[in-house]
C-alpha positions in Angstrom: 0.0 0.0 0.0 1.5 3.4 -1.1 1.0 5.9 1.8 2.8 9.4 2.8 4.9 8.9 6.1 5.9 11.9 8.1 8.4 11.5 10.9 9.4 13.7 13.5 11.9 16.3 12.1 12.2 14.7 8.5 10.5 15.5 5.2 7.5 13.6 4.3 8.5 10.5 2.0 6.4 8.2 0.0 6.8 4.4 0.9 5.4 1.3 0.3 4.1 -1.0 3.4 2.4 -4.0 3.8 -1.6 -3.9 3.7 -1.1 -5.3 7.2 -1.8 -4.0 10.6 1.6 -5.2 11.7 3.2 -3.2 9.2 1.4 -0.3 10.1 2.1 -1.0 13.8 5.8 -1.0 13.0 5.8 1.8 10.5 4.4 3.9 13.6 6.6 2.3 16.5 3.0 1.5 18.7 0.8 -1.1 19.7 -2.5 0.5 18.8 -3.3 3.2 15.9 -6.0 4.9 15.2 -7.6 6.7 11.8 -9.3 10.1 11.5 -10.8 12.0 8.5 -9.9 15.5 9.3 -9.9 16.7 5.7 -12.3 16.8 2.1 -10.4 14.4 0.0 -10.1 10.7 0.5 -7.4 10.5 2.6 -7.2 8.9 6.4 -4.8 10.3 9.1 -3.4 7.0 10.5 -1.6 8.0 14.2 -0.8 5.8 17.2 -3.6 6.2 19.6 -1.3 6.9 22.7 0.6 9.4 21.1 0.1 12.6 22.4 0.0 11.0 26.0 3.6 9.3 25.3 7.0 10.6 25.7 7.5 10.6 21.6 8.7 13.5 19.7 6.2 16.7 18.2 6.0 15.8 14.9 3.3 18.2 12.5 0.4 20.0 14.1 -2.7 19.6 12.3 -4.4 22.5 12.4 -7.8 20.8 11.6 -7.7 18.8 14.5 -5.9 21.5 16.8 -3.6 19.5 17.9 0.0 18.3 17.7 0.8 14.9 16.3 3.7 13.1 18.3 5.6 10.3 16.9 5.4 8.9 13.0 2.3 9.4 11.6 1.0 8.1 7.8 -1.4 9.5 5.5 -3.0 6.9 3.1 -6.3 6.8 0.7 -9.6 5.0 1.5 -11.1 2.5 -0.6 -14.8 1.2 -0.3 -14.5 -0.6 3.4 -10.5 -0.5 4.2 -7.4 2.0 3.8 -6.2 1.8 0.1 -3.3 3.4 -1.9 -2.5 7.2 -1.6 -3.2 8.8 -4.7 -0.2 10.6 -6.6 -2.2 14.0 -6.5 -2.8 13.9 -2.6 0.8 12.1 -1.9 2.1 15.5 -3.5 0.1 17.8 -1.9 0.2 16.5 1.5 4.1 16.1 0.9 4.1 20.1 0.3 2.0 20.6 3.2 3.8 18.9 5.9 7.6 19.5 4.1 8.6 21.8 6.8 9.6 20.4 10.1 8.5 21.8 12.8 12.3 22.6 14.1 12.4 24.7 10.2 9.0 26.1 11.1 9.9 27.1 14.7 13.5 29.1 12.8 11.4 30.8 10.4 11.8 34.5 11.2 8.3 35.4 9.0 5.7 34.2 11.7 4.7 31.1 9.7 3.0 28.4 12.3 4.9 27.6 15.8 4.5 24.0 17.0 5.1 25.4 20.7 2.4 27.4 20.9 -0.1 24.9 20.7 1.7 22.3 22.5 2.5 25.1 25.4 -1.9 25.7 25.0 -2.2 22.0 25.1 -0.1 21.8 28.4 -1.7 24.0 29.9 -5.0 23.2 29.5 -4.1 19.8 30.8 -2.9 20.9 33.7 -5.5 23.1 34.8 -8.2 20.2 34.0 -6.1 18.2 36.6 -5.5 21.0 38.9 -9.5 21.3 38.9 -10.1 17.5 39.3 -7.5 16.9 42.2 -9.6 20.5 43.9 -12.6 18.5 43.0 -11.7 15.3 45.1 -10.0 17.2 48.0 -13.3 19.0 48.3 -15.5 15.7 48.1 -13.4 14.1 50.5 -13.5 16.7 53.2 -17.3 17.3 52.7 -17.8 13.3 53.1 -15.4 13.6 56.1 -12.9 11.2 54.9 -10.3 12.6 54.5 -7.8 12.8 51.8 -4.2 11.4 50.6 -1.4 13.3 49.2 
């Protein structure tokens, strides 16, 4: 299966894998992947599911999904029921698209897109959700009166 595979801070290449889940497992260096849609054409974003909550490299944000992409990712085409070929016309778009690295895009000096922006957003609205949720139990377990560990 021809598919476009995008690595952390290399340009996007065109490779053939096996129609396998294996292979894509490998390809992506996870256990579990997942697929999403975020764009017109027929074209699957294929990620490992744990990324973003792994210790893996920022590779390309995806501004459609507003989020950062850690780790290998592959873009491939859709056929009737399964994943299929990546069609010359969307390899070579998709290739422009995501040719700058995000080191490349964090030296350019004309404002283009900063991965660290979003990933410093990301963070931080992370944090504050479990700041709120470790408030949340604190309070819950003083109102119950049992108490709480830290």
């Amino acid at each position: 299966m021809k598919v476009l595979l995008v690595k952390p801070l290399e340009h996007p290449q065109v490779v053939e894998i096996e129609h396998t889940l294996d292979a894509m497992y490998r390809i992506l260096e996870c256990e579990t992947i997942t697929a999403t849609y975020p764009w017109v054409e027929p074209l699957a974003l294929v990620t490992d599911d744990e990324g973003l909550f792994s210790d893996k490299i920022p590779c390309r944000y995806i501004r459609e999904l507003e989020q950062p992409i850690m780790g290998n990712f592959f873009l491939c085409g859709l056929g009737k029921e399964d994943f299929a070929d990546l069609s010359d016309a969307l390899a070579e778009k998709y290739r422009e698209r995501f040719w700058m690295t995000e080191r490349d895009r964090n030296k350019n000096k004309e404002g283009g897109p900063k991965i660290i922006e979003p990933l410093l957003q990301f963070t931080v609205y992370y944090l504050w959700i479990a700041t709120i949720a470790s408030r949340m139990y604190m309070i819950f377990c003083t109102k119950i009166g049992h108490g709480y560990r830290v």
